[in-house]
Each structure stands twice: as C-alpha cells, then as structure tokens.
C-alpha positions in Angstrom: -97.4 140.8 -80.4 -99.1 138.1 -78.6 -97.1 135.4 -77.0 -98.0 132.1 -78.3 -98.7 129.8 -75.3 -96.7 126.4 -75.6 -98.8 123.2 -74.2 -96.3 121.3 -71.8 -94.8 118.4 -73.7 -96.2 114.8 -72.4 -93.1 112.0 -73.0 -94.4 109.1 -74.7 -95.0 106.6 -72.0 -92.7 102.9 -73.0 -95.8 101.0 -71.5 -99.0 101.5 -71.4 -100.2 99.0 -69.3 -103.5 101.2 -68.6 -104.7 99.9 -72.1 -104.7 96.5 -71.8 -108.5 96.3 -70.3 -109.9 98.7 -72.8 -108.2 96.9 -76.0 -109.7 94.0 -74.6 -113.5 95.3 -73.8 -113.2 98.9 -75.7 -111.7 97.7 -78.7 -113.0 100.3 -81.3 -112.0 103.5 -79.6 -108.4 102.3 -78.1 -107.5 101.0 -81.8 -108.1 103.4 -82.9 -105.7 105.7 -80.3 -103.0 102.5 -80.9 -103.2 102.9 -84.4 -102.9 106.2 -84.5 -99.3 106.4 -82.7 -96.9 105.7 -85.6 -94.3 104.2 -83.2 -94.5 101.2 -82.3 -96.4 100.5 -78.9 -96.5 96.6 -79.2 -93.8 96.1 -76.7 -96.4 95.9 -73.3 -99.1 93.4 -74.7 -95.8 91.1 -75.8 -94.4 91.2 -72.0 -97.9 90.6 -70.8 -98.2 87.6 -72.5 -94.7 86.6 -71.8 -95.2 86.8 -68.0 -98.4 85.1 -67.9 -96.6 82.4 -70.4 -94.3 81.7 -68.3 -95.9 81.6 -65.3 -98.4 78.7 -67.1 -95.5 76.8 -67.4 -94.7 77.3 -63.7 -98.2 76.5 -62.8 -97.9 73.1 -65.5 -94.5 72.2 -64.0 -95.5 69.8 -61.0 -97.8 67.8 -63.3 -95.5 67.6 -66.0 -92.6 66.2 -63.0 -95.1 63.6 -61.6 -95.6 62.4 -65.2 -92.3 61.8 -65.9 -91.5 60.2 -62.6 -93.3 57.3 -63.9 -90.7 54.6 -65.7 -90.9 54.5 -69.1 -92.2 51.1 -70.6 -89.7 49.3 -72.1 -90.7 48.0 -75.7 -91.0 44.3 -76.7 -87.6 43.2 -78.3 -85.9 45.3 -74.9 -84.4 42.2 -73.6 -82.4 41.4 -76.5 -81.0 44.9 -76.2 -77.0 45.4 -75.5 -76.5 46.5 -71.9 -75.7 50.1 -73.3 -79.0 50.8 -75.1 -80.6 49.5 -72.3 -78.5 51.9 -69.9 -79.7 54.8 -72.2 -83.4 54.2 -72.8 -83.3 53.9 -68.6 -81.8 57.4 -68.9 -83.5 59.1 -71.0 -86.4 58.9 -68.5 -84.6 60.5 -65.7 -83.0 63.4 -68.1 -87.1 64.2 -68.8 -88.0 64.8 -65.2 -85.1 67.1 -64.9 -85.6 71.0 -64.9 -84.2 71.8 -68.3 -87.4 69.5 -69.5 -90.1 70.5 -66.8 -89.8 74.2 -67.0 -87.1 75.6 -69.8 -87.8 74.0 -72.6 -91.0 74.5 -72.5 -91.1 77.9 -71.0 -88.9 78.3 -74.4 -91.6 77.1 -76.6 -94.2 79.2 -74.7 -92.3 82.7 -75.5 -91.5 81.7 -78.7 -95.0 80.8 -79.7 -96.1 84.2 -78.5 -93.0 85.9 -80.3 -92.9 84.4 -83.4 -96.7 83.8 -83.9 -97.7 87.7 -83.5 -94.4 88.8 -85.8 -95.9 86.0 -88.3 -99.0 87.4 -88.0 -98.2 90.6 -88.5 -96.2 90.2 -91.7 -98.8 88.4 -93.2 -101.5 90.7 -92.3 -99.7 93.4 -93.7 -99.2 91.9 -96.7 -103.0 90.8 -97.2 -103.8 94.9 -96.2 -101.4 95.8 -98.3 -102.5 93.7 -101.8 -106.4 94.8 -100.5 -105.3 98.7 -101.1 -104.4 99.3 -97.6 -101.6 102.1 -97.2 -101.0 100.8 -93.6 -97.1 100.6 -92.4 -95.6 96.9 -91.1 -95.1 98.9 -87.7 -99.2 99.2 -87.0 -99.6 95.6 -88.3 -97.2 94.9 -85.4 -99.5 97.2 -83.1 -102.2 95.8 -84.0 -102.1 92.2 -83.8 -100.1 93.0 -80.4 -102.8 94.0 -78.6 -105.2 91.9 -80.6 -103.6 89.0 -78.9 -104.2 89.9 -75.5 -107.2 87.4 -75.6 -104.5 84.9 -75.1 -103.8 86.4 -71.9 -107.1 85.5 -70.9 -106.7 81.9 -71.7 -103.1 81.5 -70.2 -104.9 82.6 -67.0 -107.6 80.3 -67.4 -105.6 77.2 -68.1 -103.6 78.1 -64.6 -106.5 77.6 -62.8 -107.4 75.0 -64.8 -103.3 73.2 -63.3 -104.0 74.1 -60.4 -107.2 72.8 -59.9 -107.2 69.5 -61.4 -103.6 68.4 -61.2 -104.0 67.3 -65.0 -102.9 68.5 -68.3 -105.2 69.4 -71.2 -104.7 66.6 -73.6 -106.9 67.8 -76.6 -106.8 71.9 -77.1 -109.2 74.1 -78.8 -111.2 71.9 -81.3 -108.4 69.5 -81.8 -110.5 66.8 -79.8 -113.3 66.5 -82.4 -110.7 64.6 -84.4 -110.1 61.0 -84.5 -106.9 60.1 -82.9 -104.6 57.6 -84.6 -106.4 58.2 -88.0 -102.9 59.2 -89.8 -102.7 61.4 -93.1 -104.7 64.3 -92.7 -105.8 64.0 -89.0 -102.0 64.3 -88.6 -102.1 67.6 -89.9 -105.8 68.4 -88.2 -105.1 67.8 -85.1 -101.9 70.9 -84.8 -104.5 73.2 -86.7 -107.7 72.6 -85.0 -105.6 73.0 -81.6 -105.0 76.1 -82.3 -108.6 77.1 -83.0 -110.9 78.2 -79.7 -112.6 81.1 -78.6 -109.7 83.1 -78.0 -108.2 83.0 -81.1 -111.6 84.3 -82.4 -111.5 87.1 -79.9 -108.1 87.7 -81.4 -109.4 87.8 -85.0 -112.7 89.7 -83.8 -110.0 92.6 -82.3 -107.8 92.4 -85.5 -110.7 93.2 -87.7 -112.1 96.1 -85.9 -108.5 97.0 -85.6 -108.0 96.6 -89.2 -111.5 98.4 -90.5 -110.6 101.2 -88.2 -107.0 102.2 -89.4 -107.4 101.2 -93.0 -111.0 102.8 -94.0 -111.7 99.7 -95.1 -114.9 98.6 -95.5 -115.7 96.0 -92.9 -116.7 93.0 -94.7 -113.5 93.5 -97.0 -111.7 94.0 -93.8 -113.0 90.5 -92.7 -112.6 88.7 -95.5 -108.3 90.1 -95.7 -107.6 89.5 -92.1 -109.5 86.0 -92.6 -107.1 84.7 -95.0 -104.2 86.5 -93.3 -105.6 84.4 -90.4 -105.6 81.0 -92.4 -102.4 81.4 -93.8 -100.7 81.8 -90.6 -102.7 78.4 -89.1 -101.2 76.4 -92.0 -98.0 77.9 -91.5 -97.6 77.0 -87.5 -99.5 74.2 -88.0 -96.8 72.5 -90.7 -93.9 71.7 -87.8 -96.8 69.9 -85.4 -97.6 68.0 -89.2 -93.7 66.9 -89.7 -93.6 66.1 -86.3 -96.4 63.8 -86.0 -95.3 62.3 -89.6 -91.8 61.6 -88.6 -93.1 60.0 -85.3 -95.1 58.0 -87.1 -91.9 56.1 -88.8 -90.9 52.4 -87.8 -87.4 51.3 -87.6 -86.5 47.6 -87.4 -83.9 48.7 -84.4 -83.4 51.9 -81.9 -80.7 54.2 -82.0 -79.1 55.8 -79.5 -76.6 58.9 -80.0 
C-alpha cells in the first residue's frame, strides 16, 4: 500500500503584517483570503492603527501644550468672584497644560475611537448582513471591517505631517467645515457627523463592500446598499455624544461652579 505523503503543517501566523499593503491596494483577492480564515485575524490592522494613533497624539502634543500655555480669559462678572473660585478658574488652566491633558487623555480617546468604532461597526454590519440573507459569522464582520479600516492609517499619517509641518491643529475635519458655526440645533449635531465624513472613511466603506460582496455572494449593489445603512447607523450613533456635548455646552448658568 502506498504511503500517503503528509504536507508539513504551516502554524497560523498571529500577525500578518504582510497584508496590510495588499488589503489596502488589492482589496478583492486578500478579502477574500481574510475572509476565508474563520478565526479571527483582526488583531494586526487594530495595533496598526493603535500605534500610528498614538503616535498622532505624540506628534499633536507640543501644539496642544503651547495652546494651553496661554491664560485663560477670565469672564465678565470674574471680579466679583470669591478669592476661591478665582483661585480655581486660575487652576484649571495650569491642570490643562499638564501631561495627563496633552497626551493621555487624548491618546485615550484616540484608541478608544479606533476600538470601539470598528467593534460598533462590526456589530452593526453583521446584523444588516445578517437581516439581508447573509449567513456570515460576527467573527468575519470583525475581520472585515478590521482591515477595511486601515484607510485610517493613511490619514493618521497624513495628519502627522500635517503637526509637524504647520505647528497648528485642524479645526474643522472631514466635511464638518461646510457647516455654519454657532448656528445651534441641528448644526450641533452636523458638525460631529460631517467630521467624521472624508475620503478615508469612503475608502473604508469602498473595502467593506468589496469585502462584504465577496464573502456573502451577495450581489454588489445589495451589498452596497446593506453596508450603506450599516454605515449610517454607526455615524448617528458616534455622532450622538459630540451632539450632547455640544448641547450641554451650550447651557447658561447665572453663576459658576466649582467642585
């Protein structure tokens, strides 16, 4: 009897860092490899993104220190303060320029933005997939929108330069400019969602849906049309803390209070 010749077993690599070009400029074929590993592989485009987060924040962290340098302007009625309040509205000032401010917090924000935005994603996606017939598991919505988001990668990188070139922040992101500042109402709620709209997000959606029309079978206009609303129910959904932050700022009180 013939011996039956055994193919040496390949361990499943934990990154694959050798993917991350060709998801990003070969999208159909390495989808379609990414989707077809039922584990889940989403773990190197998430610490991509983390890294180049994080080093954004690095890269914004002189600006944002020079900013707050600068004293804050005291408000009209501040002389008939008590000596306390004004003590702590002098404070607050230097607790912003300290490094918690500059760098952690919003290296904190950065990482959780990546985190929880591609989980969110993903959990809506799949359920859009799954109400459009698609027999697709939660773990390759997970893939996929993974390395669909490496697009952002690209724009973290960009906006570095952008730092360190100009020494400035960018006041207005994505299309969130084109809306009338200081408008109230809806513009309050605009102005988060159009921020989050650019040309890297449409990258990201542009992946997702090849992505999506790939793994499913689906057709790719039905494809587009799922990951579409997936798409705009997530921008409502991240968009709604920027809203009720920009609706409780917009509150007067007849006097300050400090805790």
């Amino acid at each position: 009897m013939a011996e039956t010749e055994l193919l040496p077993f390949e361990k499943p690599r934990r990154f694959r860092f050798d993917l991350v070009f060709p998801a990003l400029f070969k999208p159909k074929q390495t989808f379609a490899a990414i989707l077809a590993d039922e584990k889940g592989n989403w773990l190197t485009p998430l610490l991509v993104l983390s890294i180049l987060a994080v080093i954004l924040v690095l890269a914004a962290g002189p600006i944002r220190q020079q900013i707050a340098s600068v004293p804050p302007t005291p408000p009209e009625d501040f002389q008939w303060w008590t000596p306390e309040q004004q003590a702590q509205f002098m404070a607050s000032g230097e607790t912003r320029s300290s490094p918690l401010f500059i760098y952690g917090l919003p290296a904190l924000n950065s990482l959780l933005q990546v985190w929880v935005g591609w989980a969110l994603l993903a959990a809506v996606l799949h359920l859009t997939l799954t109400l459009s017939g698609s027999r697709h598991s939660f773990t390759s919505a997970l893939n996929l929108v993974g390395w669909a988001s490496l697009p952002f990668g690209i724009r973290f990188i960009v906006q570095t330069v952008y730092y360190f070139s100009t020494q400035t922040l960018i006041a207005s992101p994505g299309l969130s400019g084109f809306v009338p500042a200081g408008m109230g109402g809806g513009t309050n709620f605009l102005i988060p969602l159009l921020g989050m709209v650019d040309l890297y997000l449409i990258w990201q959606f542009a992946l997702v849906v090849i992505g999506a029309a790939s793994g499913s079978q689906m057709p790719a206009a039905k494809a587009a049309i799922t990951c579409l609303v997936a798409f705009l129910i997530t921008l409502v959904l991240f968009a709604l803390p920027g809203f009720a932050v920009a609706q409780l700022s917009s509150l007067s009180v007849a006097r300050p209070f400090f805790f």
